[in-house]
LOBAVEX-459404 format. One record per residue: x, y, z of N, C-alpha, C in turn. Coordinates in pm, whole numbers, plus 50000, padded with zeros to 5 digits. Layout:
// residues N
XYZXYZXYZ
...
This chain:
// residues 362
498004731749100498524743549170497404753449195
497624757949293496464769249346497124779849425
496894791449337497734799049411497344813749494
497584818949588497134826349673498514840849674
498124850949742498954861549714498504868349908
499584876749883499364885650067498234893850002
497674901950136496524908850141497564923750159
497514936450079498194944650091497394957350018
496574963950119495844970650060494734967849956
494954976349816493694967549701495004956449622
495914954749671496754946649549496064933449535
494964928149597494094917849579493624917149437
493084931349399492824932249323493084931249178
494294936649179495464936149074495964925949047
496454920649157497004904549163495864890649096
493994893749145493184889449084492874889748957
492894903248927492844903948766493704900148666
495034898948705496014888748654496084877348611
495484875248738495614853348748494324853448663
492724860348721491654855848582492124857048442
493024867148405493234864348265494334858348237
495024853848340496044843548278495544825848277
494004828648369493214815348362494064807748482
494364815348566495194804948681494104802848796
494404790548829493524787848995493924794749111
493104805449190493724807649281492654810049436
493214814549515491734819749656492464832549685
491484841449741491864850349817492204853849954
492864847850026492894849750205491924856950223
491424859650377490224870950389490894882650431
489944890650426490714905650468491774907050588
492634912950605493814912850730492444911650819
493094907950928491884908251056492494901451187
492214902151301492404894851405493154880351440
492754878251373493054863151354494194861351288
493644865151191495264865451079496564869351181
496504880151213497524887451293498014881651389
496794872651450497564863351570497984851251540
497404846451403498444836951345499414835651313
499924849751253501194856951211502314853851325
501914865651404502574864251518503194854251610
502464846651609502494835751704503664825851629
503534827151487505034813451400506094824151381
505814840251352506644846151296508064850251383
509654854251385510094861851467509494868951512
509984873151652509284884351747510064896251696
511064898451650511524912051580511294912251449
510554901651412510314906151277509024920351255
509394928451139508194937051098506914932251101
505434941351119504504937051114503844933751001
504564937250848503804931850733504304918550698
505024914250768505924900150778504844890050877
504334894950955503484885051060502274885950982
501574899450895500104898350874500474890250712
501524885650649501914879650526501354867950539
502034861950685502234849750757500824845050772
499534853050821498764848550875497854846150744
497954855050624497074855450534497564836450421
498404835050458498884823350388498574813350437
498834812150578498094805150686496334802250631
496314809550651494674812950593493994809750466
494944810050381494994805550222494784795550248
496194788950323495674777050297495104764450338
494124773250421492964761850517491874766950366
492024773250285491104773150147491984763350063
492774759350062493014749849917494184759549899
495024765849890496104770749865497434768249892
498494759449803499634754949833500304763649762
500664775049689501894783949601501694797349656
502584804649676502094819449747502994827549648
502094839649552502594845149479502824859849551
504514864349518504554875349562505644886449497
505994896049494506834906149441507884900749503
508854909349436510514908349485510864916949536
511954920249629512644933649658514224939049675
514454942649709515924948349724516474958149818
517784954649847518324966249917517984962850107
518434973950181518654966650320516934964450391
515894965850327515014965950335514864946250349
513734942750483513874931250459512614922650390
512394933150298511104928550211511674919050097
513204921250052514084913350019514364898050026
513864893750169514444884550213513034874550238
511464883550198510594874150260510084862150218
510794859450046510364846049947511124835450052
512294841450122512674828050164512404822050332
512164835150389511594839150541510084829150528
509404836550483508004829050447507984812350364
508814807250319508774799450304509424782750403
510564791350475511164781350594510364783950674
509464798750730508834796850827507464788750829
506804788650713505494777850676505704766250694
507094759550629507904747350642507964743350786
508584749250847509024745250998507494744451063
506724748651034504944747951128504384737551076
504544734450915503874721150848503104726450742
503674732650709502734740150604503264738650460
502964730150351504154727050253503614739150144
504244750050097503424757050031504864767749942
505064764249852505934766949721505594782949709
506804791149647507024806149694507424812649581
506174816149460507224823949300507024837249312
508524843449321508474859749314509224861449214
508234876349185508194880649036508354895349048
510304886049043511694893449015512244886848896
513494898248897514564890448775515714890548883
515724877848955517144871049031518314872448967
518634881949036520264884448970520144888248861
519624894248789519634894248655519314880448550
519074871848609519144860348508517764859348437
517704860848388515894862548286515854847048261
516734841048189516344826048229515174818248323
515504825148480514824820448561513604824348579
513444838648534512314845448586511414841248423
511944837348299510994828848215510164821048300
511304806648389511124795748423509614799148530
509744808748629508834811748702507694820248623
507414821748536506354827448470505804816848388
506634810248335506194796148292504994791048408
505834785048531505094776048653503894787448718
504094799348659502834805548705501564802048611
501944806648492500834806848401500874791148295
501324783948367501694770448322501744770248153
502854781148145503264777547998503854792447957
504524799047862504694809947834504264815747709
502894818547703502194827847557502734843647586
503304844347513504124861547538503134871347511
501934868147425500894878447396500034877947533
499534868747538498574865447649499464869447775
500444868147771501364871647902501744894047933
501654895147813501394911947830500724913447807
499134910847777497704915747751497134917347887
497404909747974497424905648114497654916548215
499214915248161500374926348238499804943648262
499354941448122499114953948074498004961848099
496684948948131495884951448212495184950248336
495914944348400496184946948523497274957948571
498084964848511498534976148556497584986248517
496774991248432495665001248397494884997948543
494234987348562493494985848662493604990248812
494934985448835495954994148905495995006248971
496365012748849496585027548851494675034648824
493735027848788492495032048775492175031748958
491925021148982492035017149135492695028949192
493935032349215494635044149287493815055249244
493715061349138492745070249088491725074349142
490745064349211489845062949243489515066149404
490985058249456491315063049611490695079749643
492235082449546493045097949549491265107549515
490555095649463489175107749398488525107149561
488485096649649487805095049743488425102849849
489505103549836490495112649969489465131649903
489635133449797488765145749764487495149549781
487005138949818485565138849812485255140949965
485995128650041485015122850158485315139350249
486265145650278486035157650361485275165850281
484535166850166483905179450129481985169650128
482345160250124480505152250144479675161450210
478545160750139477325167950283476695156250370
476595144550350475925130950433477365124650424
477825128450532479315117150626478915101550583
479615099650557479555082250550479315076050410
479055088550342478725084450183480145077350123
480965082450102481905084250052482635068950116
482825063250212483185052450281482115039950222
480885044350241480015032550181480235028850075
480385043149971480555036349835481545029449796
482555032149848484315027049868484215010749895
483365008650022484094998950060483004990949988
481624992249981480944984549875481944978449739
482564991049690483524983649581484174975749593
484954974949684486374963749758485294951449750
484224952049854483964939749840483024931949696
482414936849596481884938749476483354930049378
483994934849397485524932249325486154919449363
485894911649482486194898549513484984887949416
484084892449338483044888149312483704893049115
483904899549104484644901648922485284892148884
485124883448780485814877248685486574883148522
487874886848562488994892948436488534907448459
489464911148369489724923348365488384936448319
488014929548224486524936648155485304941448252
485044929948360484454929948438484764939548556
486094937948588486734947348683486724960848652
486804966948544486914979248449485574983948472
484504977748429482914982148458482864982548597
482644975548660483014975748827483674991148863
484814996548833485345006748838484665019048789
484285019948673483865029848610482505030848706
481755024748764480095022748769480625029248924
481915025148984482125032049104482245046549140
483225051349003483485063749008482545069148961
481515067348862480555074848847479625075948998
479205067049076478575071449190479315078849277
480675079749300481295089049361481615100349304
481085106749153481035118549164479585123749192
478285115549228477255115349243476925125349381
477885121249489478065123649628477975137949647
476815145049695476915159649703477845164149819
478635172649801479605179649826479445193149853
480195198949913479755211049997481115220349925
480845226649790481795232049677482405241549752
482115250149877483085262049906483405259550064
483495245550059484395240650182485615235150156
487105247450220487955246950167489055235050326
489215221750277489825215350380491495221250427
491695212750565493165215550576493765201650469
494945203950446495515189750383496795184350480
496595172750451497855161450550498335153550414
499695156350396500335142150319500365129350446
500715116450355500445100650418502105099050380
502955096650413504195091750413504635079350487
505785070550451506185059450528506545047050453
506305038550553506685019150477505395021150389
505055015050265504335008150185503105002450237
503714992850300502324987850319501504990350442
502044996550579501855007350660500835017850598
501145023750488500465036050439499295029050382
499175020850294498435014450200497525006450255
497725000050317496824990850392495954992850516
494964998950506493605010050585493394998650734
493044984750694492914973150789494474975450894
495604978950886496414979650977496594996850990
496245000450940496355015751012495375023851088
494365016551096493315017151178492125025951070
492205023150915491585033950839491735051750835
493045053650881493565067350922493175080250804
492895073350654492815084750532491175082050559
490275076350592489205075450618488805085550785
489135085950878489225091150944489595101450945
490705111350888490625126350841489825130450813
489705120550673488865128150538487035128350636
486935120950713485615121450845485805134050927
486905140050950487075151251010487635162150966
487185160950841487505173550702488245175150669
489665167050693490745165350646490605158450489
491155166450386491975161250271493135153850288
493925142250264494505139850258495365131850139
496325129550103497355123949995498265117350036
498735105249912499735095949916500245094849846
501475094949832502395089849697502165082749652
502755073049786502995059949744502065051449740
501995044349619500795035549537501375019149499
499995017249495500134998949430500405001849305
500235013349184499985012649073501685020049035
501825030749131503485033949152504455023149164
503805015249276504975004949286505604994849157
504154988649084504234982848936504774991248846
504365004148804504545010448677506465017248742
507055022148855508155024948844508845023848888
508895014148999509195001149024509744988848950
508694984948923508834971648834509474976248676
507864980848621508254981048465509134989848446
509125002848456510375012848437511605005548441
512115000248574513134992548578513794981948469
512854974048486512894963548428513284968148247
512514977048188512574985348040513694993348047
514284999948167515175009948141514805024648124
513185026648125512885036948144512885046748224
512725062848179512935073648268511635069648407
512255073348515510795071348608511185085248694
509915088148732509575095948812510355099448957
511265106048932512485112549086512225120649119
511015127749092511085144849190511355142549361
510705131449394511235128849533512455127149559
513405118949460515175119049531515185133949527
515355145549426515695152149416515155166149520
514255158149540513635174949676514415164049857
514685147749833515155146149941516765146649939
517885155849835518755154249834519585161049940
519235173050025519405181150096519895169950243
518765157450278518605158650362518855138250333
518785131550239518825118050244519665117450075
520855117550037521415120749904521555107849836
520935096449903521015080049853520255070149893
519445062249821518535053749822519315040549923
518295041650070518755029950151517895020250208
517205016650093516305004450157514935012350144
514245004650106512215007950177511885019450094
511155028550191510675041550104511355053050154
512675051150269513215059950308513265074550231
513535076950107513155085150045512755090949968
511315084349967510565084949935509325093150054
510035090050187509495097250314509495108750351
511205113150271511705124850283511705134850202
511785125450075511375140449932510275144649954
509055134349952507695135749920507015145750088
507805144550179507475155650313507715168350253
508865169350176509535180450130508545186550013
508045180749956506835183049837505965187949930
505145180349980503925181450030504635200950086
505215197350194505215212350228505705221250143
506005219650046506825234649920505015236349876
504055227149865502805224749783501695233149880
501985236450032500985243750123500485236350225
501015219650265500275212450296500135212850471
499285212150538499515219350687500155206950766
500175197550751500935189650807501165175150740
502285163550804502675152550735502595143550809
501815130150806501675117850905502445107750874
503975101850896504425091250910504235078550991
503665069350855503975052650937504445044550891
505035037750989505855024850990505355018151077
506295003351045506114992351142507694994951257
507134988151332508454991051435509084980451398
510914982851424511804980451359511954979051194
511204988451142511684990750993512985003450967
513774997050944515585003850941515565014850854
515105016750718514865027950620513905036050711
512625038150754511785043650829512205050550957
513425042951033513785052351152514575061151132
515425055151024516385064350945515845076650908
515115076050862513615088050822513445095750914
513015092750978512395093251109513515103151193
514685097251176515545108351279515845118451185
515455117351067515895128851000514615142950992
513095139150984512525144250984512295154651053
512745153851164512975167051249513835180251202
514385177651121515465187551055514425196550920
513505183950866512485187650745511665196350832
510895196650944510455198051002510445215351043
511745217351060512245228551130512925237350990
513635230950883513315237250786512245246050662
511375237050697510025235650598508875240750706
508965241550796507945249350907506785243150912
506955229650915505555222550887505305209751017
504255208351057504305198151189504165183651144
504725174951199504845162151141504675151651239
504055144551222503625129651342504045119951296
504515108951372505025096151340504405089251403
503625075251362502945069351413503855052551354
504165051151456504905030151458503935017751481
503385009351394502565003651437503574990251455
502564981051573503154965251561501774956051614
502134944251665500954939751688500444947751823
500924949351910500654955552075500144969752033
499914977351900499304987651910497794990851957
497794997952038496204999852027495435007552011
494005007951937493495015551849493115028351930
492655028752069492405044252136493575053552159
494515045752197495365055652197496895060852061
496315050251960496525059551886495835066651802
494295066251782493605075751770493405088151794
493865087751960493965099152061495365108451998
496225101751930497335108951906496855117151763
496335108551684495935114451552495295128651567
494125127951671493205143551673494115147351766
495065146751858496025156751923496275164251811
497065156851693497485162151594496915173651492
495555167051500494405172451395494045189751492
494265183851623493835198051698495165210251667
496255207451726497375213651671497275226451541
497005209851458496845216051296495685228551281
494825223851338493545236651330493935251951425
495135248551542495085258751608495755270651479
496905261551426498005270351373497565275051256
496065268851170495545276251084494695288251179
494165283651259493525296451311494385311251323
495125306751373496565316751396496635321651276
496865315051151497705320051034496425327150953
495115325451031494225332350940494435350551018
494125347951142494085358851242495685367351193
């Protein structure tokens, strides 16, 4: 067995440091890219979402490397991230692609099964070795996000533009090259120490933009055209909730333990979304509602087109909008997007934003 995982932001990473210390065989697809996307596309439904076609293409891709098992999360609710262990697996099938599908859920509740699939992952079940793992690859995780959120701070206050991106993406690729967790950890630390290295311009005070939307829309820089890189290039600060290390720690484990997790978002989106319906719907809407109670000058929503929680959002935001006095953009990506003109929409936006601070200074 050799097993491969989607490309979703850094969850490469996480997902890597796993399998090295659980000692499993696996490859990495290559980064989302061109190709991928038109591989996607081309087997996937035409109404299907776009993290559904770039899933498609990265597996595709796996497995012209040696990759027959595709490891992936579970989901729930009207969201059809729910449905993709079995989408992705008839659709590989029907092209010729024979390639076995373990998501790591608890089906129905039955723990039975989800033993059985942790078993065929780590070909056997050592319960120590199986949370030593867990445990560190979620630190890694949440170190990784850490590290982002340090780079979203940094890159608009840099005095040499481009620092802050070099050192970044040097890491990503440095990290396909780490073996286990120990290795990955030094890797990290050796990163963040050069990114507090980066001279910075201490009494340059940025505008800020929250990042809101689908998951992997927000998270994944290769389909959003690098948009938190591009602010933070035009002195924009920017922030995200929603995380790879969020999604594991309260998400998954919270759940799964029964633990308290983190709701300030239902509770600032109760006004305006009073029930969890699929995706990050509100998670779109509390966290808009934060960002602006917090000072933030404006909020960038993305999705993929036809994501059902997201439009839902989406028609509601106008109401956040006009309550909260704050300007808000929605940006829909699919494959037919293209990168100038929605670029062109981003600094419309960015211009906007600078008029109405000018104003509010005057």
């Amino acid at each position: 067995m050799k097993l491969t995982f989607p490309h979703m932001g850094n969850t490469y990473i996480t997902a890597k440091v796993l399998l090295d210390d659980l000692g499993v065989d696996y490859t990495i697809p290559p980064f989302n890219n061109k190709k991928g996307l038109e591989l996607g596309t081309k087997y996937a439904p035409e109404s299907a979402c776009l993290p559904l076609k770039i899933n498609i293409g990265n597996y595709i891709q796996a497995y012209e490397q040696g990759a027959d098992t595709i490891l992936i999360t579970g989901g729930c609710g009207p969201c059809r991230f729910g449905y993709y262990c079995e989408m992705h697996r008839s659709i590989l099938r029907d092209i010729g692609y024979e390639m076995d599908v373990i998501a790591l859920e608890l089906p129905n509740g039955d723990f039975r099964e989800f033993i059985r699939r942790i078993r065929k992952l780590a070909g056997g079940f050592d319960l120590v070795k199986l949370i030593r793992a867990m445990k560190n690859a979620t630190q890694i995780a949440k170190r990784v996000d850490d590290m982002e959120k340090l780079c979203f701070k940094i890159r608009p206050r840099e005095v040499s533009k481009g620092s802050t991106d070099r050192i970044y993406k040097g890491f990503q690729l440095k990290a396909q090259n780490c073996t286990g967790s120990c290795e990955m950890k030094k890797l990290i630390q050796e990163t963040w120490d050069e990114l507090l290295e980066v001279e910075t311009d201490k009494h340059f005070k940025p505008m800020k933009v929250g990042i809101v939307g689908e998951i992997y829309t927000t998270i994944d820089s290769n389909t959003n055209f690098h948009i938190e890189s591009i602010l933070g290039n035009m002195g924009i600060e920017v922030d995200r909730e929603v995380t790879v290390s969020g999604w594991i720690i309260e998400h998954m484990l919270k759940n799964a333990l029964h633990l308290p997790r983190d709701l300030r978002y239902v509770e600032a989106a109760k006004p305006y979304l009073g029930t969890m319906i699929g995706g990050h719907a509100q998670e779109t809407i509390g966290n808009t509602v934060l960002y602006a109670k917090d000072g933030y000058n404006g909020i960038i929503q993305i999705y993929p087109l036809t994501c059902m929680p997201e439009i839902v959002a989406d028609s509601i935001l106008p109401a956040v909008q006009r309550d909260m006095d704050i300007p808000i953009l929605t940006l829909i990506l699919d494959e037919m997007t293209g990168e100038a003109g929605y670029l062109t929409r981003v600094e419309a936006f960015v211009d906007l934003l600078n008029k109405r601070r000018g104003m509010t200074v005057i």
